[in-house]
C-alpha positions as CSV (number, residue, x, y, z in Angstrom):
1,X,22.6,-3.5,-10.9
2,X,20.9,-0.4,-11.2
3,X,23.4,1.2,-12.7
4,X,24.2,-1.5,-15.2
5,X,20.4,-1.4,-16.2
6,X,21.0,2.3,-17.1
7,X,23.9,2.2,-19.0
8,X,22.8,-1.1,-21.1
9,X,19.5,-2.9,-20.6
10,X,19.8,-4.6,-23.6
11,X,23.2,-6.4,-22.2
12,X,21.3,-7.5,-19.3
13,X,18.4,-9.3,-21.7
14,X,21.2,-10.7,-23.7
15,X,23.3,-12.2,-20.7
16,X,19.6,-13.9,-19.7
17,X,18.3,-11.3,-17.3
18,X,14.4,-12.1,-16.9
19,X,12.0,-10.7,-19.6
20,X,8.6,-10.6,-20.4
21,X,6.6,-14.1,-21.0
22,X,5.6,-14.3,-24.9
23,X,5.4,-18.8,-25.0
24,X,4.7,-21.6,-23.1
25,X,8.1,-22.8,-23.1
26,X,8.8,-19.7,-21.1
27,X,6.0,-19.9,-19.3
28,X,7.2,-23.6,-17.9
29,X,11.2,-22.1,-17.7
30,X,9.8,-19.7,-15.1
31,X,7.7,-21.5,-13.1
32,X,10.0,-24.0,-12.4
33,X,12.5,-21.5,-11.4
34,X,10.1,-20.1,-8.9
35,X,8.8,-23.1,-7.4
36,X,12.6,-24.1,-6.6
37,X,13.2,-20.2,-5.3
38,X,9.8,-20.3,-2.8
39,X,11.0,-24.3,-1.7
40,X,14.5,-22.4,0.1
41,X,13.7,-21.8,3.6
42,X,14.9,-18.9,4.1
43,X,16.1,-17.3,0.4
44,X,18.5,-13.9,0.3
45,X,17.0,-10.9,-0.5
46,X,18.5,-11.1,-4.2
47,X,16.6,-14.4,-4.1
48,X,13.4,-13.0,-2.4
49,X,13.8,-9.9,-5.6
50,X,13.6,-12.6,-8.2
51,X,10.7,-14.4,-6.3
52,X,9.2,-11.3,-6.9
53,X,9.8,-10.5,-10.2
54,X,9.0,-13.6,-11.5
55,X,5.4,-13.9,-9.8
56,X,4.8,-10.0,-11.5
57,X,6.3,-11.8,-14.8
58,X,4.3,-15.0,-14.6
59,X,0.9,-12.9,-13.2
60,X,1.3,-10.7,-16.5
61,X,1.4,-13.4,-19.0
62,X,-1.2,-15.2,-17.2
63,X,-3.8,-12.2,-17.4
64,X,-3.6,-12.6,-21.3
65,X,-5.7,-15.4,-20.6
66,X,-8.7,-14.9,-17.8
67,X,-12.1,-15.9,-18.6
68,X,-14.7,-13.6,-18.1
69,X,-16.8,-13.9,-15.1
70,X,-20.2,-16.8,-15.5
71,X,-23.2,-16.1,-14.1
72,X,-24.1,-18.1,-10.9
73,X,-26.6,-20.1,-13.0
74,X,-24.2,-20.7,-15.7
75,X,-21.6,-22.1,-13.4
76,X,-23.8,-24.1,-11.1
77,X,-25.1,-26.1,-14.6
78,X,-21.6,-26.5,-15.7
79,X,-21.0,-28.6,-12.2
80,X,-23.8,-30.2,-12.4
81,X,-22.9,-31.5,-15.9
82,X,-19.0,-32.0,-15.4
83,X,-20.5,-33.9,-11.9
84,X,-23.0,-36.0,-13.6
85,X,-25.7,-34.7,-11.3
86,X,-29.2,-34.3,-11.7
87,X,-31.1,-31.8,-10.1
88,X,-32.5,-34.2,-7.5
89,X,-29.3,-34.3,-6.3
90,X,-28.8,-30.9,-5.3
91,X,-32.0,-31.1,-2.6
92,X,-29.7,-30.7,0.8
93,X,-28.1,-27.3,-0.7
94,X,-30.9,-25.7,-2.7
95,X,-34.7,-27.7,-1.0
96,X,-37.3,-28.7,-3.2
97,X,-36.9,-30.1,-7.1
98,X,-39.5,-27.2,-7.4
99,X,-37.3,-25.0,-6.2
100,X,-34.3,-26.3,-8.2
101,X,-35.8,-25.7,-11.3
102,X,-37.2,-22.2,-10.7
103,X,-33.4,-21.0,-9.7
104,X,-31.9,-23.0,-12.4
105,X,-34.6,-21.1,-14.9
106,X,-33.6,-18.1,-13.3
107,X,-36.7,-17.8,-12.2
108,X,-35.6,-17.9,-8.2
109,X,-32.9,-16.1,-6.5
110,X,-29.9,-18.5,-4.7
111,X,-30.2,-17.1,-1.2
112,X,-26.8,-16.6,0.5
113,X,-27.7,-20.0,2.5
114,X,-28.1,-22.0,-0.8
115,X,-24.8,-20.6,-2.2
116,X,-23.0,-21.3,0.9
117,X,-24.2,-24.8,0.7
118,X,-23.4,-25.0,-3.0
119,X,-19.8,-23.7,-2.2
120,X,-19.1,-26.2,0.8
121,X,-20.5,-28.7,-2.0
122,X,-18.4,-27.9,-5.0
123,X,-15.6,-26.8,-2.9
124,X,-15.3,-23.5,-4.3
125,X,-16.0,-19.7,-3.5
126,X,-18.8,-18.7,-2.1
127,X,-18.8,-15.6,-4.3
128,X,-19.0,-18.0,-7.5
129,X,-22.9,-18.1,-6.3
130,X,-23.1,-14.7,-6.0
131,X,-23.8,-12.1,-8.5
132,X,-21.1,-9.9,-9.8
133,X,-22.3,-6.8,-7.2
134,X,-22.2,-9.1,-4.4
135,X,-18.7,-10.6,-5.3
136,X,-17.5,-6.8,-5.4
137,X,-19.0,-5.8,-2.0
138,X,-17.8,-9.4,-0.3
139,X,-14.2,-9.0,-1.5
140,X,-14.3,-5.4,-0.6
141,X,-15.8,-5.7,3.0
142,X,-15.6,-9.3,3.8
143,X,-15.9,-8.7,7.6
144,X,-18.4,-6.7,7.3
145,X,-20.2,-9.6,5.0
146,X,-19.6,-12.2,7.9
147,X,-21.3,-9.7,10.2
148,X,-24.2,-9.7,7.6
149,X,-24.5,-13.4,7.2
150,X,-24.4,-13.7,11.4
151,X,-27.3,-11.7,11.3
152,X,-29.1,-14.3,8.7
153,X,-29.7,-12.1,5.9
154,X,-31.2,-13.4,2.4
155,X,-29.5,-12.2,-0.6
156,X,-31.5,-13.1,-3.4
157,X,-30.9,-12.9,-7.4
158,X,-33.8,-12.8,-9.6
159,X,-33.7,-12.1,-13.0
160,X,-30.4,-10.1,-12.9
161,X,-31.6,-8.1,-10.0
162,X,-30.0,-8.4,-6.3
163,X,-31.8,-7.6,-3.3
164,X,-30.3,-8.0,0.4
165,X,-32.8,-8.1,3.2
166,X,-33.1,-9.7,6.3
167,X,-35.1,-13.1,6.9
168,X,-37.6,-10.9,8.9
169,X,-38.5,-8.4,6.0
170,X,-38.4,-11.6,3.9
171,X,-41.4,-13.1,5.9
172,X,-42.6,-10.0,6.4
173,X,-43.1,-9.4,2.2
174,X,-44.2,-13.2,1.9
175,X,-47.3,-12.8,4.0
Protein backbone atom coordinates (compact mmCIF):
# COMPACT_ATOMS: atom_id res chain seq x y z
CA UNK A 1 0.00 0.00 0.00
CA UNK A 2 2.72 2.11 0.93
CA UNK A 3 4.43 1.60 -1.92
CA UNK A 4 1.52 2.00 -4.26
CA UNK A 5 0.86 5.51 -2.49
CA UNK A 6 4.46 6.37 -3.62
CA UNK A 7 4.46 5.49 -6.94
CA UNK A 8 0.82 7.04 -7.77
CA UNK A 9 -1.31 8.69 -5.14
CA UNK A 10 -3.44 10.05 -7.63
CA UNK A 11 -4.50 6.25 -8.78
CA UNK A 12 -5.41 5.57 -5.25
CA UNK A 13 -7.90 8.88 -5.12
CA UNK A 14 -9.21 7.89 -8.48
CA UNK A 15 -9.92 4.05 -7.61
CA UNK A 16 -11.96 5.74 -4.35
CA UNK A 17 -9.22 5.67 -1.80
CA UNK A 18 -10.50 8.10 1.13
CA UNK A 19 -9.92 11.93 0.70
CA UNK A 20 -10.47 14.93 2.36
CA UNK A 21 -14.19 16.04 3.30
CA UNK A 22 -15.20 19.31 1.10
CA UNK A 23 -19.62 18.55 1.21
CA UNK A 24 -22.12 17.29 3.11
CA UNK A 25 -22.82 14.56 0.93
CA UNK A 26 -19.40 13.37 1.89
CA UNK A 27 -19.74 14.14 5.11
CA UNK A 28 -22.99 11.59 5.41
CA UNK A 29 -20.92 8.88 2.87
CA UNK A 30 -18.36 8.75 5.73
CA UNK A 31 -20.07 8.58 8.64
CA UNK A 32 -22.12 5.94 7.62
CA UNK A 33 -19.21 3.98 6.70
CA UNK A 34 -17.73 4.42 10.14
CA UNK A 35 -20.68 3.73 12.15
CA UNK A 36 -20.96 0.26 10.28
CA UNK A 37 -16.87 -0.18 10.75
CA UNK A 38 -17.08 0.64 14.94
CA UNK A 39 -20.63 -1.73 14.96
CA UNK A 40 -17.97 -5.12 14.01
CA UNK A 41 -16.99 -6.71 17.08
CA UNK A 42 -13.90 -7.33 16.63
CA UNK A 43 -12.74 -5.41 13.04
CA UNK A 44 -9.13 -6.36 11.32
CA UNK A 45 -6.45 -4.19 11.66
CA UNK A 46 -7.04 -2.93 7.85
CA UNK A 47 -10.54 -2.32 9.29
CA UNK A 48 -9.37 -0.74 12.68
CA UNK A 49 -6.74 1.71 9.93
CA UNK A 50 -9.81 2.94 8.21
CA UNK A 51 -11.67 3.46 11.55
CA UNK A 52 -9.01 5.62 12.08
CA UNK A 53 -8.60 7.50 9.25
CA UNK A 54 -11.94 8.32 8.81
CA UNK A 55 -12.49 9.75 12.44
CA UNK A 56 -9.06 12.04 11.53
CA UNK A 57 -11.11 12.79 8.13
CA UNK A 58 -14.53 13.45 9.64
CA UNK A 59 -12.76 15.47 12.91
CA UNK A 60 -11.03 17.71 10.16
CA UNK A 61 -14.05 18.72 8.28
CA UNK A 62 -15.89 19.07 11.32
CA UNK A 63 -13.38 21.74 12.88
CA UNK A 64 -14.26 24.04 9.89
CA UNK A 65 -17.25 24.49 11.83
CA UNK A 66 -16.72 25.01 15.89
CA UNK A 67 -18.36 27.82 17.54
CA UNK A 68 -16.39 29.94 19.67
CA UNK A 69 -16.52 29.46 23.31
CA UNK A 70 -19.87 31.55 25.31
CA UNK A 71 -19.48 33.03 28.32
CA UNK A 72 -21.05 31.20 31.30
CA UNK A 73 -23.71 33.96 31.53
CA UNK A 74 -24.35 33.82 27.92
CA UNK A 75 -25.04 30.14 27.91
CA UNK A 76 -26.86 29.84 31.06
CA UNK A 77 -29.64 32.67 29.40
CA UNK A 78 -29.66 30.71 26.20
CA UNK A 79 -31.06 27.58 28.53
CA UNK A 80 -33.04 29.43 30.25
CA UNK A 81 -34.71 30.77 27.06
CA UNK A 82 -34.57 27.48 24.82
CA UNK A 83 -36.15 25.90 28.44
CA UNK A 84 -38.84 28.39 28.92
CA UNK A 85 -37.55 29.19 32.38
CA UNK A 86 -37.80 32.08 34.39
CA UNK A 87 -35.32 32.96 36.82
CA UNK A 88 -37.48 31.72 39.76
CA UNK A 89 -37.00 28.61 38.56
CA UNK A 90 -33.39 28.30 38.85
CA UNK A 91 -33.62 28.91 43.05
CA UNK A 92 -32.42 25.10 44.02
CA UNK A 93 -29.06 25.62 41.73
CA UNK A 94 -28.23 29.28 42.14
CA UNK A 95 -30.52 30.55 45.97
CA UNK A 96 -32.12 33.71 46.04
CA UNK A 97 -34.11 35.57 42.93
CA UNK A 98 -31.64 38.30 44.33
CA UNK A 99 -28.97 36.43 43.76
CA UNK A 100 -30.11 35.18 40.27
CA UNK A 101 -30.21 38.46 38.97
CA UNK A 102 -26.93 39.79 40.28
CA UNK A 103 -25.06 36.59 38.44
CA UNK A 104 -27.25 36.83 35.50
CA UNK A 105 -26.12 40.83 35.40
CA UNK A 106 -22.75 39.72 35.89
CA UNK A 107 -22.74 41.34 38.80
CA UNK A 108 -22.15 37.91 41.01
CA UNK A 109 -19.66 35.18 40.45
CA UNK A 110 -21.34 31.38 39.87
CA UNK A 111 -19.49 29.58 42.59
CA UNK A 112 -18.29 26.12 41.65
CA UNK A 113 -21.38 24.74 43.78
CA UNK A 114 -23.94 26.72 41.62
CA UNK A 115 -22.24 25.53 38.38
CA UNK A 116 -22.25 22.10 39.50
CA UNK A 117 -25.85 22.35 40.15
CA UNK A 118 -26.48 24.07 36.90
CA UNK A 119 -24.61 21.26 35.04
CA UNK A 120 -26.46 18.24 36.89
CA UNK A 121 -29.60 20.57 35.84
CA UNK A 122 -28.95 21.09 32.15
CA UNK A 123 -27.14 17.97 31.83
CA UNK A 124 -24.09 19.39 30.52
CA UNK A 125 -20.31 20.14 31.56
CA UNK A 126 -19.56 21.49 34.40
CA UNK A 127 -16.82 23.51 32.71
CA UNK A 128 -19.72 25.25 30.46
CA UNK A 129 -20.17 27.34 33.95
CA UNK A 130 -16.88 28.00 34.30
CA UNK A 131 -14.76 30.68 32.86
CA UNK A 132 -12.41 29.98 30.02
CA UNK A 133 -9.20 29.86 32.74
CA UNK A 134 -10.99 27.46 34.73
CA UNK A 135 -12.12 25.19 31.82
CA UNK A 136 -8.25 25.12 30.84
CA UNK A 137 -6.96 24.27 34.35
CA UNK A 138 -10.07 21.56 34.94
CA UNK A 139 -9.34 19.72 31.65
CA UNK A 140 -5.69 20.00 32.31
CA UNK A 141 -5.61 18.74 36.01
CA UNK A 142 -8.97 17.29 36.47
CA UNK A 143 -7.91 15.15 39.52
CA UNK A 144 -6.29 17.62 40.91
CA UNK A 145 -9.78 19.74 40.48
CA UNK A 146 -11.79 16.89 42.30
CA UNK A 147 -9.27 17.23 45.14
CA UNK A 148 -10.03 21.03 45.06
CA UNK A 149 -13.75 20.77 45.00
CA UNK A 150 -13.41 17.89 48.18
CA UNK A 151 -11.91 20.47 49.92
CA UNK A 152 -15.13 22.98 49.24
CA UNK A 153 -13.42 25.65 47.53
CA UNK A 154 -15.49 28.77 45.96
CA UNK A 155 -14.55 29.74 42.53
CA UNK A 156 -16.12 32.82 41.78
CA UNK A 157 -16.41 34.97 38.42
CA UNK A 158 -17.07 38.57 38.66
CA UNK A 159 -16.93 40.82 36.09
CA UNK A 160 -14.48 38.76 33.88
CA UNK A 161 -12.24 38.18 36.78
CA UNK A 162 -11.70 34.58 38.58
CA UNK A 163 -10.73 34.07 41.94
CA UNK A 164 -10.35 30.54 43.70
CA UNK A 165 -10.42 30.53 47.47
CA UNK A 166 -11.56 28.39 49.97
CA UNK A 167 -15.05 28.75 51.82
CA UNK A 168 -13.01 29.74 54.98
CA UNK A 169 -11.13 32.77 53.40
CA UNK A 170 -14.47 33.39 51.78
CA UNK A 171 -16.15 34.00 55.34
CA UNK A 172 -13.14 35.23 56.40
CA UNK A 173 -13.30 38.45 53.67
CA UNK A 174 -17.22 38.66 54.17
CA UNK A 175 -16.97 39.63 57.79
Amino acid sequence: MIQALADNPVALIEQGAPHRIHTDGQLTQYTQALFRLTAKDRPTSAEQETIDLLALLIEDFESQFCLPEADPITVLKHLMKAGGLLQQDLRPELGTTSNISMILAGQRGITLANASALAARFGVDIRTFLPTVARAQIKSTSKRARHVNDKKTDLSISAGKQSVRTKAQTIRAAR
